[in-house]
C-alpha positions as CSV (number, residue, x, y, z in Angstrom):
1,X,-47.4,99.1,23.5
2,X,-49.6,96.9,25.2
3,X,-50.3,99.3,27.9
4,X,-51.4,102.2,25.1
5,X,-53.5,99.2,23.3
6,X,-55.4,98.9,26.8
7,X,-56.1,102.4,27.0
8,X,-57.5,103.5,23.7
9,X,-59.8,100.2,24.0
10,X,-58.0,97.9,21.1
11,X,-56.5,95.0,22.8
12,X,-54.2,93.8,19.7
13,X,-51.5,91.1,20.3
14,X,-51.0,89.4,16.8
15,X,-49.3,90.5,13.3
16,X,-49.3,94.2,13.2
17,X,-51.0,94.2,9.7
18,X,-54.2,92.2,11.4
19,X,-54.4,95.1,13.5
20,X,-57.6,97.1,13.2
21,X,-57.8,100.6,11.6
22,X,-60.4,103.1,10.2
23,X,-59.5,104.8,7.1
24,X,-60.8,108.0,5.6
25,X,-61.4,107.3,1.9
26,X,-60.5,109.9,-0.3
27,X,-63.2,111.8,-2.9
28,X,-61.7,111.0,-6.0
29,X,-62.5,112.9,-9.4
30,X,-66.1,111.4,-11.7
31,X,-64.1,111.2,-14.5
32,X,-61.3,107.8,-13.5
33,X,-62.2,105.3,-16.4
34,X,-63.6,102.0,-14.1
35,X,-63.1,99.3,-17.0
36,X,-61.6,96.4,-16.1
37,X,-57.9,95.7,-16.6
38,X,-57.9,92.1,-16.4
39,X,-56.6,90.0,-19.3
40,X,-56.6,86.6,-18.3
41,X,-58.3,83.9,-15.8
42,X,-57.2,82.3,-13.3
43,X,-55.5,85.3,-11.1
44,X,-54.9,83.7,-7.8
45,X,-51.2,82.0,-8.1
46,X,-52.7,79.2,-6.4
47,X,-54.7,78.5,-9.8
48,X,-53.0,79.9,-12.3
49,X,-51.6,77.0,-14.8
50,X,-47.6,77.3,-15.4
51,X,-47.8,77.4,-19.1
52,X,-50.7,79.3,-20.7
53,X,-50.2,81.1,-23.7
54,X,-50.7,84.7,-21.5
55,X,-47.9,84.6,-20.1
56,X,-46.0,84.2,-23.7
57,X,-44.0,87.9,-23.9
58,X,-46.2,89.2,-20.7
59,X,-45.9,91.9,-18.1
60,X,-46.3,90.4,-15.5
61,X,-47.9,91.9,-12.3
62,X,-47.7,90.2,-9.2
63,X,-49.6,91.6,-6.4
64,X,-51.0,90.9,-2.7
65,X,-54.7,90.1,-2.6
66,X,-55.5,93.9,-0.3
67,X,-53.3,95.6,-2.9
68,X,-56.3,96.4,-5.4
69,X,-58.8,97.2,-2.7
70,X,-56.6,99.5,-0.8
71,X,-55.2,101.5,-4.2
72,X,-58.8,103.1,-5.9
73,X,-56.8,103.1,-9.5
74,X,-55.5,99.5,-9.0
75,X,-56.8,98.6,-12.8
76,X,-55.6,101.4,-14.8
77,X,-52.0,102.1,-12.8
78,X,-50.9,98.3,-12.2
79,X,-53.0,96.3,-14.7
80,X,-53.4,97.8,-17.7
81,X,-51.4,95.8,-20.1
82,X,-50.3,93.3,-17.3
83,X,-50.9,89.7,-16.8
84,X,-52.3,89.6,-13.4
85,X,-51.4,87.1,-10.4
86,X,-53.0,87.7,-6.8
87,X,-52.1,86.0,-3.6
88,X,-52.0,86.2,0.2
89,X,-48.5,84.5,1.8
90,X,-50.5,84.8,5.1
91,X,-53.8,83.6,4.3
92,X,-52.5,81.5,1.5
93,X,-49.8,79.3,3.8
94,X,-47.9,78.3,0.4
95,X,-44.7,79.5,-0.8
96,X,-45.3,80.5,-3.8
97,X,-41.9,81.0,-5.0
98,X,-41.6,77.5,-7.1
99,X,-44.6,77.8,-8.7
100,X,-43.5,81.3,-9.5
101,X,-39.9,80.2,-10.8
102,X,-41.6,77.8,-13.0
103,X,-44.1,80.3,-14.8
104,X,-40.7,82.5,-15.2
105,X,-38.7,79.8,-16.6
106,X,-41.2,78.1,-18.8
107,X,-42.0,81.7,-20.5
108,X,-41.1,84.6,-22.0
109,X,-42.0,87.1,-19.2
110,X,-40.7,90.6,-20.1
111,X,-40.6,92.4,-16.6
112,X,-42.4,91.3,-13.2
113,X,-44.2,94.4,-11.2
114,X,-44.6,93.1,-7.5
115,X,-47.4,95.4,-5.6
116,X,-47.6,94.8,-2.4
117,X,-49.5,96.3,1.4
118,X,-47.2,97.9,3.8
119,X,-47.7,95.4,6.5
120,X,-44.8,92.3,7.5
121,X,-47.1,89.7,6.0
122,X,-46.9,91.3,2.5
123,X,-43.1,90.5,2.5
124,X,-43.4,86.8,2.3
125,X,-45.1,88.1,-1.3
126,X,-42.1,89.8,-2.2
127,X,-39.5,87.7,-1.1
128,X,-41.0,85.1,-3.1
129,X,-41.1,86.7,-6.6
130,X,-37.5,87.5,-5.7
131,X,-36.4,83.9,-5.1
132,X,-38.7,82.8,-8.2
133,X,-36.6,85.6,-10.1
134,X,-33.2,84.0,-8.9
135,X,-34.0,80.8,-9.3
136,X,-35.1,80.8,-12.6
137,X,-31.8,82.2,-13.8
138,X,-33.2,84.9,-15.9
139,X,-32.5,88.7,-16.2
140,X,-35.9,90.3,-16.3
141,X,-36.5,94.2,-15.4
142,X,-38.4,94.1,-11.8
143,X,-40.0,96.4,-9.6
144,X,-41.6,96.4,-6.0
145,X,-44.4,99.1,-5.4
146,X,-45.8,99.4,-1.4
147,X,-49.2,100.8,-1.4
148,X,-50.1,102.2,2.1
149,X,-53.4,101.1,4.3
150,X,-54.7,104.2,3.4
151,X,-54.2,103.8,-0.2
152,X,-51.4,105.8,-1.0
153,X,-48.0,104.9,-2.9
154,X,-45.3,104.7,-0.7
155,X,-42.2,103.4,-2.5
């Protein structure tokens, strides 16, 4: 791998999702509807207080910071009537998973959609909704959608 890293002129040795690409955005239709999705401030877990009244009966959407810049319909496919959380295990350093567990616990959350990138990092984002999820000893429909580097759904 190295060797074929050398060659093409991209010396690479860290995560694989750090790795550089180019992508060929797609031409999409004039007639998506651009409004803004977003229900509620603060979105980064980080900030987000553990019991505001949003989260009372929510949908909540939990997705990696790359997540709405690498899928073009992030608003109207995830979003739209979500309560949206962002954050970046990698970039981040936190687990989030207690804070997580406590927003779950402390309120009425109806189902959790995770969105996450492709790339190893992005796991840390998933595993942590899961433990949240466990922990807080509630049954509540989930979901975990990969979005591709180049934008598309994968799972």
């Amino acid at each position: 791998m190295e060797k074929r890293m050398q060659e093409s002129g991209t010396m690479h040795l860290g995560c694989p999702g750090s790795m550089m690409h180019t992508l060929n955005p797609v031409v999409s239709s004039p007639s998506i509807d651009v409004s803004s999705q977003l229900t509620s401030w603060p979105v980064q877990i980080k900030l987000a207080p553990i019991n505001a009244p949003f989260f009372q009966h929510a949908k909540l959407l939990i997705a990696a910071d790359c997540t709405a810049y690498a899928y073009a319909n992030f608003h109207q496919e995830f979003m739209r009537n979500k309560v949206t959380l962002i954050g970046c295990p990698k970039l981040d350093g936190v687990d989030y998973s207690e804070k997580l567990c406590d927003i779950i616990r402390m309120n009425s959350i109806e189902s959790v959609t995770i969105v996450r990138m492709e790339v190893p990092c992005c796991g840390g984002l998933e595993n942590a909704v899961k433990k949240a999820l466990q922990e807080s000893k509630k049954f509540i429909p989930w979901q975990v959608v990969t979005i591709s580097m180049d934008g598309k759904i994968l799972d």
